[in-house]
C-alpha positions as CSV (number, residue, x, y, z in Angstrom):
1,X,14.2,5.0,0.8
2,X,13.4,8.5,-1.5
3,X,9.5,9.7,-1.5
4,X,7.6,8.0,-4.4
5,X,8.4,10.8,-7.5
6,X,4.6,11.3,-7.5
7,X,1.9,9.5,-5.0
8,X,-1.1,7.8,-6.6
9,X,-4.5,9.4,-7.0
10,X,-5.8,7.2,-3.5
11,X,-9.8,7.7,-2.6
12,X,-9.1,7.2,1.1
13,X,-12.1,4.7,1.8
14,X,-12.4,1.7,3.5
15,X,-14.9,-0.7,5.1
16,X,-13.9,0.4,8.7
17,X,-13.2,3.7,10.1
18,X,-10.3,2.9,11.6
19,X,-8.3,1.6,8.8
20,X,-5.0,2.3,7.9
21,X,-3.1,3.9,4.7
22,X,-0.4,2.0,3.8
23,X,2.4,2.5,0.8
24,X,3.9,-0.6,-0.2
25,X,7.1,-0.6,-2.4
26,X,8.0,-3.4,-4.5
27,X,10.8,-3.9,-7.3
28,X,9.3,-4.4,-10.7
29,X,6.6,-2.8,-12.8
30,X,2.7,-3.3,-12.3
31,X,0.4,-2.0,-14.2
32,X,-3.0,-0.4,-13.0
33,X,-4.7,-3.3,-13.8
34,X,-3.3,-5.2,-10.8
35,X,-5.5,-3.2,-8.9
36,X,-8.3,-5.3,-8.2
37,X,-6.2,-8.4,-7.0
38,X,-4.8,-6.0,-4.6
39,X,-8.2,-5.1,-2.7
40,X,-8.7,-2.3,-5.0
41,X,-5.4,-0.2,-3.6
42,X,-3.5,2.4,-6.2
43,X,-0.5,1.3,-8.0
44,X,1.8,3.3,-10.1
45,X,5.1,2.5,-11.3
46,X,7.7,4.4,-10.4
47,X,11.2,4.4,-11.8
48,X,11.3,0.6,-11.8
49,X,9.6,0.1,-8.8
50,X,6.1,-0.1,-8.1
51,X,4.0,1.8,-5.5
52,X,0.4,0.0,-4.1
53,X,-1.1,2.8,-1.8
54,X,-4.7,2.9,0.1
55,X,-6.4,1.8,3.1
56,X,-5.5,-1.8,4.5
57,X,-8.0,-2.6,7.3
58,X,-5.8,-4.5,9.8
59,X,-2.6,-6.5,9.8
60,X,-4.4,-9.4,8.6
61,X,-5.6,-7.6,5.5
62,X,-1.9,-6.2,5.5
63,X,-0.2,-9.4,5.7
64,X,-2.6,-11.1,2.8
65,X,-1.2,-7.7,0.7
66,X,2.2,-9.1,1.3
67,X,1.5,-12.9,0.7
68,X,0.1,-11.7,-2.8
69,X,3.4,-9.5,-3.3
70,X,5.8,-12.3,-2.3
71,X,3.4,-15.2,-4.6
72,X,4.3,-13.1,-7.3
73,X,8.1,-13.2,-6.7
74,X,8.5,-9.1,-6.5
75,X,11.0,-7.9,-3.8
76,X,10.0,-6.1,-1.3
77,X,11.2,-2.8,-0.7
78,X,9.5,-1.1,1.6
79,X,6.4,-1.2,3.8
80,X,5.3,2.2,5.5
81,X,2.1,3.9,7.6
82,X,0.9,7.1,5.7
83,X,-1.8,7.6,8.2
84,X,-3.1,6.2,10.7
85,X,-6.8,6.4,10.5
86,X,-7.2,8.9,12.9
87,X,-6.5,6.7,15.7
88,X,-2.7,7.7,17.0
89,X,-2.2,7.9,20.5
90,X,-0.7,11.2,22.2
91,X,2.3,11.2,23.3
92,X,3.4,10.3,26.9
């Protein structure tokens, strides 16, 4: 899957400290506006696709973002960790 062409502008803020930054690709075109219905997370389009990045709080949260994505009919393409709040674990 290529990088996003360009990443949107994402205040990294959440309720909990230890949330997480996902980036969510879909197929189709959102605008902006969708923003709200998704918990406030960036979109931008991108080629045909569309990119939702921000801070999802745990995989409830995450799996509500993907009930909304799949109510809408878009495809999913992709569903990836940018960060990890902080709380990786070292290696072994």
């Amino acid at each position: 899957m290529a990088a996003p062409s360009s990443r949107p502008n994402v205040p990294y803020m959440s309720d909990r400290p230890d949330a997480r930054i996902y980036e969510i690709r879909v197929h189709g075109e959102l605008t902006p506006r969708w923003s709200c219905w998704f918990a406030g997370l960036a979109i931008a389009a991108d080629g045909g696709d569309t990119v939702i990045v921000g801070p999802v709080d745990d995989q409830a949260a995450l799996h509500g973002l993907l009930a909304k994505i799949r109510d809408l009919g878009l495809p999913l393409l992709g569903v990836r960790m940018v960060d990890d709040g902080g709380t990786a674990h070292p290696p072994c």
